[in-house]
C-alpha positions in Angstrom: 88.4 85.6 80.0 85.0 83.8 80.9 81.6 85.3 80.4 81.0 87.6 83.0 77.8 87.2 85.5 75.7 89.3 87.7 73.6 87.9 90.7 70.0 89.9 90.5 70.0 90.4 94.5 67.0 88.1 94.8 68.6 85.4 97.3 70.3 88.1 99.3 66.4 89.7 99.8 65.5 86.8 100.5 67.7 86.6 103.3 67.1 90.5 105.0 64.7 90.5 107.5 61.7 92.4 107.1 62.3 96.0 108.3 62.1 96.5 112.0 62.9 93.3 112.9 65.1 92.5 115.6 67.8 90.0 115.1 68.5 88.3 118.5 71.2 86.0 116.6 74.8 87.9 117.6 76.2 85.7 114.9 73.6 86.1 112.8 75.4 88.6 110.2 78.4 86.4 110.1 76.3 83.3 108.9 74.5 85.2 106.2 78.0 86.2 104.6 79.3 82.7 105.1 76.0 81.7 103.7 76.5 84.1 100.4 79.5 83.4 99.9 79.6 79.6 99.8 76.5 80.6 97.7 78.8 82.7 95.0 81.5 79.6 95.2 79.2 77.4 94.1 77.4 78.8 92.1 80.9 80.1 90.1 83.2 77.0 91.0 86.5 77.2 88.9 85.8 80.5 88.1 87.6 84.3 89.1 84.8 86.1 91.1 85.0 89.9 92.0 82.8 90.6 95.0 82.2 94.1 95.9 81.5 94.2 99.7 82.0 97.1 102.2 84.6 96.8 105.4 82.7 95.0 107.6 82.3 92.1 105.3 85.6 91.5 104.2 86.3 91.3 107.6 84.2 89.1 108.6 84.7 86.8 105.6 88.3 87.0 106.3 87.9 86.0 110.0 85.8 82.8 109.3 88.6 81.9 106.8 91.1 82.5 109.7 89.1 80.0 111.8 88.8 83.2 114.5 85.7 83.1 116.5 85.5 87.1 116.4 86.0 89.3 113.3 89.4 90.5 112.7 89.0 94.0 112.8 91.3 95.6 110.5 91.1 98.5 107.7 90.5 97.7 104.5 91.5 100.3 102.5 89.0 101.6 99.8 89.5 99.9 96.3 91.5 97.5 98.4 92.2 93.6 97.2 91.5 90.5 98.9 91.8 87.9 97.4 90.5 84.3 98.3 90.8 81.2 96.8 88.5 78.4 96.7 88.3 75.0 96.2 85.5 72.2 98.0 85.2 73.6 101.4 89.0 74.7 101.4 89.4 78.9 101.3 93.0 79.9 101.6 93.7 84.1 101.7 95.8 84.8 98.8 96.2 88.4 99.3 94.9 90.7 101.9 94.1 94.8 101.4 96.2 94.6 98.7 96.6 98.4 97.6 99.6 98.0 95.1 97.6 98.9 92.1 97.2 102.4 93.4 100.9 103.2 93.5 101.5 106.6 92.0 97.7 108.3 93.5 97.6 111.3 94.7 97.5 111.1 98.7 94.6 110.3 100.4 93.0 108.3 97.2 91.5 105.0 98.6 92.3 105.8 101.8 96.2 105.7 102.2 97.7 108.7 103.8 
């Protein structure tokens, strides 16, 4: 297993406007995640990556993967697994809200009923 890494946080400041600004963007959060990850990709090529994002990330990561002009709105499942692989500027979904590893939880643990 390779060396693992931490990112300090100080390109993603760079990148939140100051507080109480208005973003008149509507696709402004979509290119900043795009933006990040592409970031991440490079900076890790070859290399497995865990990213810890909430919903609305994955799903809009997801949905520029997909190609879709909107976010696919869908529930991802806490402690749920996506999984995308990357290679150049090619990103293919290799598993999506994946919650197999939780088989056996008690009911209600990471949000499956």
């Amino acid at each position: 297993m390779g060396e693992g890494r931490t990112f300090d946080g100080e390109g993603i400041r760079r990148r939140i406007p100051p507080k109480g600004a208005v973003r008149t963007e509507p696709d402004g959060a979509r290119r900043r995640i795009v933006a990040a990850m592409d970031s991440i990709i490079r900076e890790c090529g070859g290399e497995r990556v865990a990213v810890v994002a909430h919903a609305a990330v994955i799903q809009t990561y997801v949905s520029h993967v997909l190609g879709l002009e909107r976010d696919f709105v869908f529930y991802p499942f806490n402690a749920g697994i996506t999984s995308i692989r990357a290679q150049g500027e090619r990103r293919v979904i290799w598993r999506l809200n994946d919650v197999a590893h939780l088989d056996g939880m008690p009911p209600g643990f990471g949000g499956i009923s």
